[in-house]
C-alpha positions as CSV (number, residue, x, y, z in Angstrom):
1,X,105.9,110.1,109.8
2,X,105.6,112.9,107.2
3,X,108.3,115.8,107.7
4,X,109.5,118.6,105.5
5,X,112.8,119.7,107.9
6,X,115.0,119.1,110.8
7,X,112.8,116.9,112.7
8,X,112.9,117.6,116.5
9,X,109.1,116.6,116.6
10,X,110.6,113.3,114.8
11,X,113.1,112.8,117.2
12,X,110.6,113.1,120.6
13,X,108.9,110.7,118.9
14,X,111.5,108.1,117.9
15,X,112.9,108.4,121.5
16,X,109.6,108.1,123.5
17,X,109.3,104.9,121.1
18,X,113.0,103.6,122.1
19,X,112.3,104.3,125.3
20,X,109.2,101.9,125.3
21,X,106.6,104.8,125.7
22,X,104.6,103.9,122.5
23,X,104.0,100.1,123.4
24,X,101.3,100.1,120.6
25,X,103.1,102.0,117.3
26,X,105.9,101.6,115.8
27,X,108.1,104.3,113.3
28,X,107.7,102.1,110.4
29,X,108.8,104.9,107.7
30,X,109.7,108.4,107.3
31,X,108.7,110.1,104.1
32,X,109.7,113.9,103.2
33,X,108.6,116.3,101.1
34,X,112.3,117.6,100.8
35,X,114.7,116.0,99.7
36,X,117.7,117.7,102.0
37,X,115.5,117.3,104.8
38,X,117.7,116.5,108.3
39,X,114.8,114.2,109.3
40,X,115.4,112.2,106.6
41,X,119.0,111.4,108.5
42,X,117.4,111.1,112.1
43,X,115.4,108.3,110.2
44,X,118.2,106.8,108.6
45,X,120.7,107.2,112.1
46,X,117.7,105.1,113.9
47,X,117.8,101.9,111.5
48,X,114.1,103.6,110.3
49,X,113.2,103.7,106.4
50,X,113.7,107.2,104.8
51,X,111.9,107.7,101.4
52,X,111.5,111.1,99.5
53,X,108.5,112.4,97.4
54,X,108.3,115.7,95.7
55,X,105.3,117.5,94.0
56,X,107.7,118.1,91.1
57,X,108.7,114.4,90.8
58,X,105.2,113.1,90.7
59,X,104.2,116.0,88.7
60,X,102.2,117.7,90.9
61,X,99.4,117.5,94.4
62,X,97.6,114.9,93.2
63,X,100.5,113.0,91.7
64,X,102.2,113.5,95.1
65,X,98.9,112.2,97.3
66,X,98.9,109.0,95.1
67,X,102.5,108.2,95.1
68,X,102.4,109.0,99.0
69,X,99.3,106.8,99.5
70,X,100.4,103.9,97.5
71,X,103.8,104.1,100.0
72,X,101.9,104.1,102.8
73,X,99.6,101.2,101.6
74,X,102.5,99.5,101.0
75,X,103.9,99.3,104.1
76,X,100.4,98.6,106.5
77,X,100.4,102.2,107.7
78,X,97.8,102.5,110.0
79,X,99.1,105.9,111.4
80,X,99.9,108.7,109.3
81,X,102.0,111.9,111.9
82,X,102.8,115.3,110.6
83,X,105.6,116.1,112.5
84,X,106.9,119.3,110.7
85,X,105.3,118.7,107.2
86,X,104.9,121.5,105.5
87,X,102.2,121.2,102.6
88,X,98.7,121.1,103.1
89,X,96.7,117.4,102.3
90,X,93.9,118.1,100.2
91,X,90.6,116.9,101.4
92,X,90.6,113.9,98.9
93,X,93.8,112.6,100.3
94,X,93.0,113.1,104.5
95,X,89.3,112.0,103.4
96,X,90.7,108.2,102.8
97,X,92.3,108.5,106.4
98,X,89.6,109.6,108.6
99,X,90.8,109.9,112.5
100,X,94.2,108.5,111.1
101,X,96.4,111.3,110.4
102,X,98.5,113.7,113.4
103,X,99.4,117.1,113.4
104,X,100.5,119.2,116.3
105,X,100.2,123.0,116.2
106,X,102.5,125.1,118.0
107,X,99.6,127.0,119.5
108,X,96.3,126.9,121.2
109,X,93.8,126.1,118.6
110,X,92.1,127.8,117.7
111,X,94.3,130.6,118.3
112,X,97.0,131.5,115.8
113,X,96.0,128.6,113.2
114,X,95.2,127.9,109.6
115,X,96.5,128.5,106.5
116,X,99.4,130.5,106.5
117,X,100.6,130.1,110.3
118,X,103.2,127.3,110.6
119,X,107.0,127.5,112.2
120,X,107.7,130.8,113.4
121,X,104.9,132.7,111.7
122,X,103.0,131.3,114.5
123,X,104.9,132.8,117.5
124,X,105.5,135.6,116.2
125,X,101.6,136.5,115.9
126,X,100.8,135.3,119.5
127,X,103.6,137.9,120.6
128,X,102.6,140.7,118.2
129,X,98.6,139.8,120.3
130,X,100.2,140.1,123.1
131,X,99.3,136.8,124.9
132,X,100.4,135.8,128.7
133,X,99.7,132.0,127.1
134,X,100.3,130.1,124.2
135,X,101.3,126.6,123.9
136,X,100.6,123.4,121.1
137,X,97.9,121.4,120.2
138,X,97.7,117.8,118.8
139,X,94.6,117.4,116.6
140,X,93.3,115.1,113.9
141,X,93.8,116.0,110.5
142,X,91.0,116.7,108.2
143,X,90.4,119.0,104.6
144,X,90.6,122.2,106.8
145,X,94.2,123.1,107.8
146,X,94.4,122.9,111.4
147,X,90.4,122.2,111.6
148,X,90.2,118.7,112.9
149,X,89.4,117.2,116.3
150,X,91.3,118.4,119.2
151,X,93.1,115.5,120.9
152,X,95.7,117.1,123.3
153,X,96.5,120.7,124.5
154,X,99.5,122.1,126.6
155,X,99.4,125.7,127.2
156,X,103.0,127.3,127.4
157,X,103.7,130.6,129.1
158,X,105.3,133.7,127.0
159,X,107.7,135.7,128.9
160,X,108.5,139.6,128.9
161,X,111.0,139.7,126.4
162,X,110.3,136.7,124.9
163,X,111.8,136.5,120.6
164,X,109.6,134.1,118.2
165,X,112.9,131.6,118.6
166,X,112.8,131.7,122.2
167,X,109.1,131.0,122.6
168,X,109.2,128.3,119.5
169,X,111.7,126.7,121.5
170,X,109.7,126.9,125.2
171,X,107.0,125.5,123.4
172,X,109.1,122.6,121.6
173,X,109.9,121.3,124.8
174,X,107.0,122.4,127.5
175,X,104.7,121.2,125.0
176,X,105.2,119.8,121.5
177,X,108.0,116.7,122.8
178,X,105.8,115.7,125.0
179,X,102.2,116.1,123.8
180,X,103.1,114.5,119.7
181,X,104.7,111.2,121.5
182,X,101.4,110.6,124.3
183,X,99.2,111.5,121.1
184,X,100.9,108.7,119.2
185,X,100.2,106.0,121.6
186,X,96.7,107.2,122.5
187,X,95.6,106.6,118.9
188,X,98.1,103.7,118.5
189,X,96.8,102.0,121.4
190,X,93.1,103.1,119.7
191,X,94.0,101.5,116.4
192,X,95.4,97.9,117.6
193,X,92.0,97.8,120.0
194,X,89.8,97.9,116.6
């Protein structure tokens, strides 16, 4: 699991695991990008290995893609999940993992994606549009941010009224908690098929 902040996505995750819904995986490692990350202590509060990599520390992106690649190959990751990581893989790096690496938007792709829209940024375009609908979308990672294959959609509705906080909320837990975990098994169960 890659993360970058609190980690609620983490959390869904690690309890649908506990709670025997991903038969197939297993939360072998959670590695931040930030070093004050409150994932990092969900990790650490589950018996689950915490590790921190910066850009800075490994002197930049493609210091940072090797030292996070030579973790991963270090522990048998099969599995890679963004679950709030904020910092774009470059192609070279998701190249090596092809249909191995998660990400859920917090919107309908392709609506409200790319570069640029993450966290609330997100919501707060889809109510600025206008939409009756949003929602979150697990999809393969590849070198285009939010570009790869579709795996999962939930659509969520927006309310009259509606703030960015209350509709990144609705959609955490109409869609994102429940969507990220299925995901993970699907491919898990995928992976240990091969």
């Amino acid at each position: 699991m890659l993360v970058s902040g609190g980690g609620t996505n983490l959390q869904a995750i690690i309890d649908a695991w506990k709670a025997g819904l991903i038969p197939h995986g297993e939360v072998a490692v959670v590695i931040s990008n930030k070093k004050d990350a409150y994932a990092l202590e969900r990790a650490r509060s589950n018996g689950i290995e915490a590790l921190t990599l910066t850009r800075k520390k490994c002197g930049g992106q493609e210091g940072f893609e090797n030292a996070l690649a030579a973790a991963l190959e270090e522990r048998h990751i099969d599995l890679i999940v963004l679950a709030g990581f904020l910092s774009i893989l470059s192609g070279a790096f998701t190249s090596r993992y092809p249909r191995r690496i998660l990400n859920i938007h917090p919107a309908l792709i392709p609506s409200f994606c790319g570069e640029g829209f993450y966290g609330l940024k997100v919501h707060e375009a889809a109510l600025e549009k206008g939409v009756k609908v949003t929602g979150a979308t697990v999809h393969f990672v590849n070198e285009i941010p939010d570009g790869g294959e579709i795996l999962l959609q939930k659509a969520v509705r927006v309310y009259e009224g509606d703030t960015p906080e209350k509709l990144q909320k609705r959609v955490m837990r109409q869609a994102e908690w429940k969507l990220l975990p299925r995901a993970v098994e699907m491919v898990s169960k995928q992976i240990a098929e091969e």
